[in-house]
N, CA, C and O of each residue as an XYZ file, in Angstrom:
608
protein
N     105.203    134.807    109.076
C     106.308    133.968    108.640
C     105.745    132.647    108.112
O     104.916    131.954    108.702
N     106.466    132.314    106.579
C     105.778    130.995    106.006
C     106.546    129.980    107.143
O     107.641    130.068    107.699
N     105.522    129.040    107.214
C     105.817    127.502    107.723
C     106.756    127.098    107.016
O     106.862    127.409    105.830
N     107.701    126.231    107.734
C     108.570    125.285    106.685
C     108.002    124.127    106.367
O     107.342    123.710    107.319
N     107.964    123.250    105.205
C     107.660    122.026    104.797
C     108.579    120.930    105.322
O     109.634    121.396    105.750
N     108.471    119.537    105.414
C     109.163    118.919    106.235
C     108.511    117.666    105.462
O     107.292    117.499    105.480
N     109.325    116.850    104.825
C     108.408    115.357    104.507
C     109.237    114.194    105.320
O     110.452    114.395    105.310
N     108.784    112.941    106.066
C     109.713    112.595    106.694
C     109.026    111.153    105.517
O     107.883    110.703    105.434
N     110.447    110.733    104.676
C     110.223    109.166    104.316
C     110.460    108.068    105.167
O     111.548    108.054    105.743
N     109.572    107.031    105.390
C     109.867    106.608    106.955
C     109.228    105.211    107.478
O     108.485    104.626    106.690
N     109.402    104.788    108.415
C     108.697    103.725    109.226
C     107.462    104.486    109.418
O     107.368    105.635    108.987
N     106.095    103.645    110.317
C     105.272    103.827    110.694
C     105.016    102.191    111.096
O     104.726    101.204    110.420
N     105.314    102.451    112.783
C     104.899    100.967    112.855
C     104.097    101.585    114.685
O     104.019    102.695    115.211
N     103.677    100.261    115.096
C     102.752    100.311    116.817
C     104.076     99.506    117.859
O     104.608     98.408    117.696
N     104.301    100.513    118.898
C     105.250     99.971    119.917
C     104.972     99.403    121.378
O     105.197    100.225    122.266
N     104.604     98.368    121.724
C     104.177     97.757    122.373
C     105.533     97.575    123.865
O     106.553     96.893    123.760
N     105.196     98.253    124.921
C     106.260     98.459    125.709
C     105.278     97.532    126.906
O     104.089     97.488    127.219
N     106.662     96.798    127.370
C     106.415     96.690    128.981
C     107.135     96.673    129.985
O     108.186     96.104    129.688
N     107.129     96.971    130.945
C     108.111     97.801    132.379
C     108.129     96.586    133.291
O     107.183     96.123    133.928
N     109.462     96.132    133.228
C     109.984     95.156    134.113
C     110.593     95.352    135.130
O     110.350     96.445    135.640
N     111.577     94.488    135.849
C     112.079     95.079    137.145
C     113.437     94.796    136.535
O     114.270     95.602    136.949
N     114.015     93.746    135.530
C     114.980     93.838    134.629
C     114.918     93.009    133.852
O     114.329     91.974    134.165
N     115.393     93.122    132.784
C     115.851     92.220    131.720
C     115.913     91.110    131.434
O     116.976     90.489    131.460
N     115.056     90.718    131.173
C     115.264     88.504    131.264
C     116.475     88.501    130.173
O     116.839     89.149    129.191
N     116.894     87.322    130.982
C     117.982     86.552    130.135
C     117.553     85.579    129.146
O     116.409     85.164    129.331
N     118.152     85.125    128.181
C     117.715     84.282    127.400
C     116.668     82.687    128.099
O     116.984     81.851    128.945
N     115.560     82.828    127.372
C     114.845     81.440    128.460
C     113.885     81.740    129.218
O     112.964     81.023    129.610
N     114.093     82.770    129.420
C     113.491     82.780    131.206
C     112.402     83.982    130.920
O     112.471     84.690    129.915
N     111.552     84.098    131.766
C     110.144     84.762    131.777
C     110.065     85.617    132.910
O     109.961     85.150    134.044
N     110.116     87.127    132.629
C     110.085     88.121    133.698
C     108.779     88.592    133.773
O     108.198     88.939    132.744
N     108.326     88.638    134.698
C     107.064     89.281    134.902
C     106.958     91.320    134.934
O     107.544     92.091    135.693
N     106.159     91.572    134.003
C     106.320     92.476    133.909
C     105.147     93.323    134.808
O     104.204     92.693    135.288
N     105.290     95.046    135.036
C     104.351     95.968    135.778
C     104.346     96.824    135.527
O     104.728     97.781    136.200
N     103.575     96.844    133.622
C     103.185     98.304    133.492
C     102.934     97.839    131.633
O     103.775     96.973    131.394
N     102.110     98.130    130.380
C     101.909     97.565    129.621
C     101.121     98.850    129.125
O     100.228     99.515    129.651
N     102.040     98.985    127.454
C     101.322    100.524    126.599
C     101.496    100.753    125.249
O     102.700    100.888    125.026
N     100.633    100.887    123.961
C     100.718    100.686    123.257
C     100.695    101.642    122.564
O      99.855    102.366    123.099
N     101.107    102.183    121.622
C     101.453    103.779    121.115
C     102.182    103.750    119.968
O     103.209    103.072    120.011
N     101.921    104.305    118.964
C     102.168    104.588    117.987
C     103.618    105.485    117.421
O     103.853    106.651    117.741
N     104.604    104.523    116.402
C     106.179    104.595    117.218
C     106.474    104.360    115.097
O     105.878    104.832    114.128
N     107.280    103.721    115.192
C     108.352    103.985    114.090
C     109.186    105.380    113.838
O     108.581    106.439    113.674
N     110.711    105.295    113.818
C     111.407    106.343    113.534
C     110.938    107.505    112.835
O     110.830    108.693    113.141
N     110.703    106.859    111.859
C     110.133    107.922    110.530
C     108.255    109.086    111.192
O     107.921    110.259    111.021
N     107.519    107.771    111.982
C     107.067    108.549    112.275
C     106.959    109.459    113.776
O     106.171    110.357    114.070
N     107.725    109.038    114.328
C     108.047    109.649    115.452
C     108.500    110.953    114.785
O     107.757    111.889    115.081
N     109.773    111.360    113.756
C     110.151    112.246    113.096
C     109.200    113.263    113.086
O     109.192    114.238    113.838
N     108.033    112.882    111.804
C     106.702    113.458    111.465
C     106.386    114.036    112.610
O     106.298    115.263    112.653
N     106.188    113.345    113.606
C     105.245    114.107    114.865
C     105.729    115.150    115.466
O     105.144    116.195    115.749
N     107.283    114.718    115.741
C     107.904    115.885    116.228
C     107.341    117.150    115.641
O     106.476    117.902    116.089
N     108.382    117.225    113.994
C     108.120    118.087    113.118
C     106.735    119.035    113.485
O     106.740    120.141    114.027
N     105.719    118.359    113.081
C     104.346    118.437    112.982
C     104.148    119.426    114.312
O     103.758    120.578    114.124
N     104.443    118.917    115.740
C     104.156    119.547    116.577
C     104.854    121.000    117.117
O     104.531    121.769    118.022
N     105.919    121.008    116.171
C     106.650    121.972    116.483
C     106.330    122.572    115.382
O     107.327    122.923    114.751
N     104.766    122.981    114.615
C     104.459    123.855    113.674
C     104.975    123.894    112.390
O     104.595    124.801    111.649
N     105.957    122.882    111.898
C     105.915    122.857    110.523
C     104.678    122.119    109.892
O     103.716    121.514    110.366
N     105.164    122.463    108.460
C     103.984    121.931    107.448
C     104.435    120.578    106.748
O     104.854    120.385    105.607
N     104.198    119.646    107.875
C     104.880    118.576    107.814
C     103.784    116.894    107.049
O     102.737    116.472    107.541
N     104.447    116.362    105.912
C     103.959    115.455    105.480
C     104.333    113.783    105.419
O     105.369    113.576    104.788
N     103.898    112.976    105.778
C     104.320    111.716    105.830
C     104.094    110.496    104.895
O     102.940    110.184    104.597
N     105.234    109.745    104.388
C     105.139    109.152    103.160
C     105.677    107.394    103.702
O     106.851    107.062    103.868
N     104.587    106.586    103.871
C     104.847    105.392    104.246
C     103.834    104.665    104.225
O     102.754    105.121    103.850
N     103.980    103.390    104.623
C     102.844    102.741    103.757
C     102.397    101.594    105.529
O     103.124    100.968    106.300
N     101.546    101.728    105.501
C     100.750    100.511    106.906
C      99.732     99.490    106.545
O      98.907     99.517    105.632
N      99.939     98.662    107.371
C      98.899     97.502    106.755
C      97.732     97.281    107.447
O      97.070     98.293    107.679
N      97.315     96.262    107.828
C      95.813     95.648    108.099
C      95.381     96.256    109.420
O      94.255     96.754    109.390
N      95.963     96.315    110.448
C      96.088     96.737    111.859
C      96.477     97.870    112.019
O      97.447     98.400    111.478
N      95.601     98.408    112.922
C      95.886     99.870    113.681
C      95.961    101.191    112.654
O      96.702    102.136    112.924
N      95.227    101.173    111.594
C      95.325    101.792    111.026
C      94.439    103.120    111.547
O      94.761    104.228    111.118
N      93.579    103.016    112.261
C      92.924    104.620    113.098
C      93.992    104.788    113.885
O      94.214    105.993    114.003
N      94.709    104.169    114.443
C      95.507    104.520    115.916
C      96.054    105.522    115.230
O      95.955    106.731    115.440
N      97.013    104.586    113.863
C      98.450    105.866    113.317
C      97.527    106.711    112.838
O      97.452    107.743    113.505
N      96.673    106.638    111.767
C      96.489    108.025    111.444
C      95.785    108.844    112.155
O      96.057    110.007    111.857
N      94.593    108.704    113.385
C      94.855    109.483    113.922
C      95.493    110.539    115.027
O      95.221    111.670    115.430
N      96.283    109.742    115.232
C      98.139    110.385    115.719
C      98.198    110.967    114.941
O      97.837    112.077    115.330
N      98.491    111.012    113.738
C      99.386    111.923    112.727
C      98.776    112.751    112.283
O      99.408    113.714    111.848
N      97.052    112.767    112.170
C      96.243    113.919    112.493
C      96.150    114.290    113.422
O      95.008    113.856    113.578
N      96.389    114.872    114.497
C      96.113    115.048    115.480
C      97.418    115.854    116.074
O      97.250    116.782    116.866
N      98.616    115.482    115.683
C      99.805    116.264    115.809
C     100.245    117.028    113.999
O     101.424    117.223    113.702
N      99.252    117.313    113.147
C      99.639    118.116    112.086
C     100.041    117.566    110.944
O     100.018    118.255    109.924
N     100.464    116.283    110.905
C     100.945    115.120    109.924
C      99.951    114.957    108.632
O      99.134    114.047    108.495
N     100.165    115.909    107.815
C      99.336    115.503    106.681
C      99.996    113.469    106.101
O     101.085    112.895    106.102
N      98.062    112.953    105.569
C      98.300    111.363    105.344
C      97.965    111.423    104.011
O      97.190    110.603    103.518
N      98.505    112.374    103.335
C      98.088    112.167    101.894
C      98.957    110.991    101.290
O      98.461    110.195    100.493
N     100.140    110.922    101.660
C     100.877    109.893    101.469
C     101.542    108.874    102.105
O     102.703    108.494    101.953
N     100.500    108.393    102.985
C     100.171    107.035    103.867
C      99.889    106.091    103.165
O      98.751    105.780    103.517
N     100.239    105.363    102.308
C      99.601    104.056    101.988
C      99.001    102.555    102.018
O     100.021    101.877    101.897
N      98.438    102.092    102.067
C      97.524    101.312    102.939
C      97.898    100.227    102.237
O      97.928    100.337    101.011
N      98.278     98.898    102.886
C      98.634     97.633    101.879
C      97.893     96.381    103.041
O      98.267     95.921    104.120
N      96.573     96.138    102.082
C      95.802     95.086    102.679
C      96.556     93.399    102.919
O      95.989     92.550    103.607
N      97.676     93.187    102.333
C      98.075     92.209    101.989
C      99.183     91.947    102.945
O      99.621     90.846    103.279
N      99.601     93.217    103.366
C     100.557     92.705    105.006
C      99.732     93.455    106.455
O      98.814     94.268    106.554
N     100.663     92.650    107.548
C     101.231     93.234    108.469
C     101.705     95.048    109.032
O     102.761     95.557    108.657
N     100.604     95.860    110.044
C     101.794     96.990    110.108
C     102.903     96.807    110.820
O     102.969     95.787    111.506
N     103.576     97.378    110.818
C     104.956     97.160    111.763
C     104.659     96.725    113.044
O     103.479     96.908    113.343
N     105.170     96.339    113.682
C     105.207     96.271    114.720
C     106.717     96.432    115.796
O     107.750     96.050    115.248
N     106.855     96.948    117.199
C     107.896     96.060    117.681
C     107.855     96.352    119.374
O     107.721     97.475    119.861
N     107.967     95.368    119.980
C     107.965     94.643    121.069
C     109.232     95.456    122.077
O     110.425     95.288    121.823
N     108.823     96.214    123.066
C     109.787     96.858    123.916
C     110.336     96.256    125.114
O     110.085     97.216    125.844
N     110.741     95.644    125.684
C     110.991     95.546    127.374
C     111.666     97.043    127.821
O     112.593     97.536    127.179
N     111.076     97.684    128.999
C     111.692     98.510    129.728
C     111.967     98.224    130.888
O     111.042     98.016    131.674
N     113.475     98.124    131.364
C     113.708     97.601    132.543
C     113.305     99.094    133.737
O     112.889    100.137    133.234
N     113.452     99.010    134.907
C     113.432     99.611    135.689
C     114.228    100.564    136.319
O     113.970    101.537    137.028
N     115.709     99.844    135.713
C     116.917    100.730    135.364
C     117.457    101.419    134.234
O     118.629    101.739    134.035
N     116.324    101.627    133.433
C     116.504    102.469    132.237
C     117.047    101.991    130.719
O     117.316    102.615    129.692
N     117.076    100.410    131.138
C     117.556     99.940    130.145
C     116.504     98.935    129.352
O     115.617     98.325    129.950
N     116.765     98.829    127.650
C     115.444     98.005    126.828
C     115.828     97.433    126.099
O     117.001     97.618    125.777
N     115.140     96.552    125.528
C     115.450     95.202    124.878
C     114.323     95.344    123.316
O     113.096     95.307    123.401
N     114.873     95.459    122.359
C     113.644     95.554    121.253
C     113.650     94.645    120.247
O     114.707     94.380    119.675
N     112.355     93.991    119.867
C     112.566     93.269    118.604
C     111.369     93.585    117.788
O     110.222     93.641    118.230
N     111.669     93.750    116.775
C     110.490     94.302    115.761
C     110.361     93.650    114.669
O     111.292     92.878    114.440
N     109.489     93.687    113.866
C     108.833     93.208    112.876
C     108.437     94.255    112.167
O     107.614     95.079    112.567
N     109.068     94.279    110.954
C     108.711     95.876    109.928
C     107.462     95.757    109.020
O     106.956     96.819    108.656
N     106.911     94.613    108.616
C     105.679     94.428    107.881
C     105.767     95.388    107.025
O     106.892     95.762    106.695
N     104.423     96.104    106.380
C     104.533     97.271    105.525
C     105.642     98.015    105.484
O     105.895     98.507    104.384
N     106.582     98.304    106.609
C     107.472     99.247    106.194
C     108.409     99.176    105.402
O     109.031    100.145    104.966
N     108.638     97.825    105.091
C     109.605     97.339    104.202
C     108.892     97.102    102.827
O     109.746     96.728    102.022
N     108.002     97.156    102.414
C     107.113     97.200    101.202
C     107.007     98.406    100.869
O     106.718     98.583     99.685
N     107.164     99.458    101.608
C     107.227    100.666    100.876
C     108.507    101.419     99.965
O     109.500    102.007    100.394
N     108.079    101.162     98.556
C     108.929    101.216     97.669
C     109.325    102.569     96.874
O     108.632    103.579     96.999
N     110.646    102.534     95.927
C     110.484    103.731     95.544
C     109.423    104.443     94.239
O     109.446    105.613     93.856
N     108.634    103.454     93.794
C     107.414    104.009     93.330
C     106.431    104.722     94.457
O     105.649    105.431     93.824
N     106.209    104.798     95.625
C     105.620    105.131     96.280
C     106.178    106.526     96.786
O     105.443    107.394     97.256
N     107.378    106.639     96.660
C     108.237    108.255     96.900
C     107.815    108.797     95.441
O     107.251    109.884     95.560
N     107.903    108.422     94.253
C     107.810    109.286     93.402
C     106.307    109.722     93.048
O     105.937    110.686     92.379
N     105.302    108.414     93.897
C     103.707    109.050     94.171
C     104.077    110.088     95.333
O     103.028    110.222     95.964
N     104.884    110.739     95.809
C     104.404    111.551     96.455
C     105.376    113.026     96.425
O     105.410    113.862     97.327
N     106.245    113.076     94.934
C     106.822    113.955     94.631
C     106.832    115.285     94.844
O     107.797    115.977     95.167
N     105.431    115.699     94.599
C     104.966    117.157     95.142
C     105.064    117.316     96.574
O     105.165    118.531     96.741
N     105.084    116.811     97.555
C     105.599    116.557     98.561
C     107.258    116.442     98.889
O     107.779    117.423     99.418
N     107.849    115.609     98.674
C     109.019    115.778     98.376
C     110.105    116.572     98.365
O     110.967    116.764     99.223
N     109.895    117.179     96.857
C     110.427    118.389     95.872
C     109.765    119.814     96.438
O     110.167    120.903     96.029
N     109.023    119.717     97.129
C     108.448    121.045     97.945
C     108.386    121.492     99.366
O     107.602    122.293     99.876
N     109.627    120.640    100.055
C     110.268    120.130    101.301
C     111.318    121.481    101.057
O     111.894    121.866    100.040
N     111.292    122.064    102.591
C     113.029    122.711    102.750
C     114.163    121.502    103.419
O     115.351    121.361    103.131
N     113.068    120.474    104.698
C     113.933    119.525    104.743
C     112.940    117.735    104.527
O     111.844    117.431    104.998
N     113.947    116.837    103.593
C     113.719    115.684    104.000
C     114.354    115.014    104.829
O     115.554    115.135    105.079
N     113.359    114.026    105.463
C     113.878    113.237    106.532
C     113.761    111.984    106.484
O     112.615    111.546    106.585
N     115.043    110.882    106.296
C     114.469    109.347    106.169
C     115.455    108.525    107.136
O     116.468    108.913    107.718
N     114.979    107.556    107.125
C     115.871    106.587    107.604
C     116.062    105.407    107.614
O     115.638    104.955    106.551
N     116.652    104.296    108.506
C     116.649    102.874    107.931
C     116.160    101.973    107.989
O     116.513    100.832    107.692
N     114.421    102.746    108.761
C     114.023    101.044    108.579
C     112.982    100.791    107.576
O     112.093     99.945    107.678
N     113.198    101.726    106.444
C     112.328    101.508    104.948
C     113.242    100.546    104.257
O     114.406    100.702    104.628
N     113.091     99.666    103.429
C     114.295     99.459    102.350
C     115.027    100.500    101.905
O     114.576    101.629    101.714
N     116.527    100.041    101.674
C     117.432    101.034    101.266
C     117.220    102.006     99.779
O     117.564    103.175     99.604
N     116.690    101.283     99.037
C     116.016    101.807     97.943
C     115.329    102.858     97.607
O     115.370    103.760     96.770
N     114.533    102.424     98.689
C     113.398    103.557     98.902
C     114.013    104.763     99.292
O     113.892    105.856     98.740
N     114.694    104.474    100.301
C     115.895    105.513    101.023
C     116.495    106.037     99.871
O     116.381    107.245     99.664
N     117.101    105.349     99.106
C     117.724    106.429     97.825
C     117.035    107.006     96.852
O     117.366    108.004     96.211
N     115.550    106.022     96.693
C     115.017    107.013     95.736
C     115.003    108.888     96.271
O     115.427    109.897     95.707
N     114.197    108.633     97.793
C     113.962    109.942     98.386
C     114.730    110.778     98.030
O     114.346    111.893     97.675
N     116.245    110.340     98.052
C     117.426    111.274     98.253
C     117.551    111.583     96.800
O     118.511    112.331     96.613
N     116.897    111.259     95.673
C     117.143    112.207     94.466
C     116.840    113.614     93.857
O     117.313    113.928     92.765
């Protein structure tokens, strides 16, 4: 049975979590007990899934100065072809900042860097990809643009 193709257009950013006992309130400084850094954005969380569940899955997003072995090799490593990873020396990769409380509840603030630079010239560099998808997958934390180019 052929593999299905799967391109996810997408974030690719590093998620920086830490495990509190709860939630600081505005001001105030909780000490946290437990600290992990792992490789996160929607889009590529998507990819990995995909990827690990045996499709022939490709990823189209762009990362910057930092952590660039971490993501890609995550995304090698769970099946994620990086032919269309693009590398932009001139920013920031994503980033975003987790609190996990102890009661299951989190607090996030992020910083999209590259992910928001990835434009829709960069979907139509990766057309053959794309157009040779049974499913695409995108979402919102690329510019909206980009998001619609995909969807043509």
């Amino acid at each position: 049975m052929e593999r299905p193709q799967v391109t996810v257009v997408g974030s690719i950013h590093v998620d920086f979590f830490i495990r509190v006992p709860r939630l600081p309130r505005p001001g105030e400084t909780v000490k946290g007990h437990g600290f992990l850094v792992k490789p996160g954005g929607k889009g590529a969380n998507q990819a990995v899934g995909c990827g690990r569940l045996g499709a022939r899955t490709y990823m189209v997003g762009k990362i910057g100065r930092e952590f660039r072995e971490l993501l890609l090799d995550n995304f090698r490593a769970n099946g994620v072809g990086t032919d269309y990873i693009y590398l932009d020396d001139e920013v920031s990769t994503g980033v975003a900042f987790i609190l996990l409380s102890d009661d299951g509840e989190n607090m996030i603030a992020f910083d999209p860097g590259a992910d928001y630079k990835l434009r829709p010239e960069d979907v139509r560099r990766a057309e053959d990809a794309v157009s040779g998808s049974k499913v695409l997958l995108t979402q919102l934390e690329i510019p909206l643009e980009t998001v619609d180019e995909s969807l043509k």
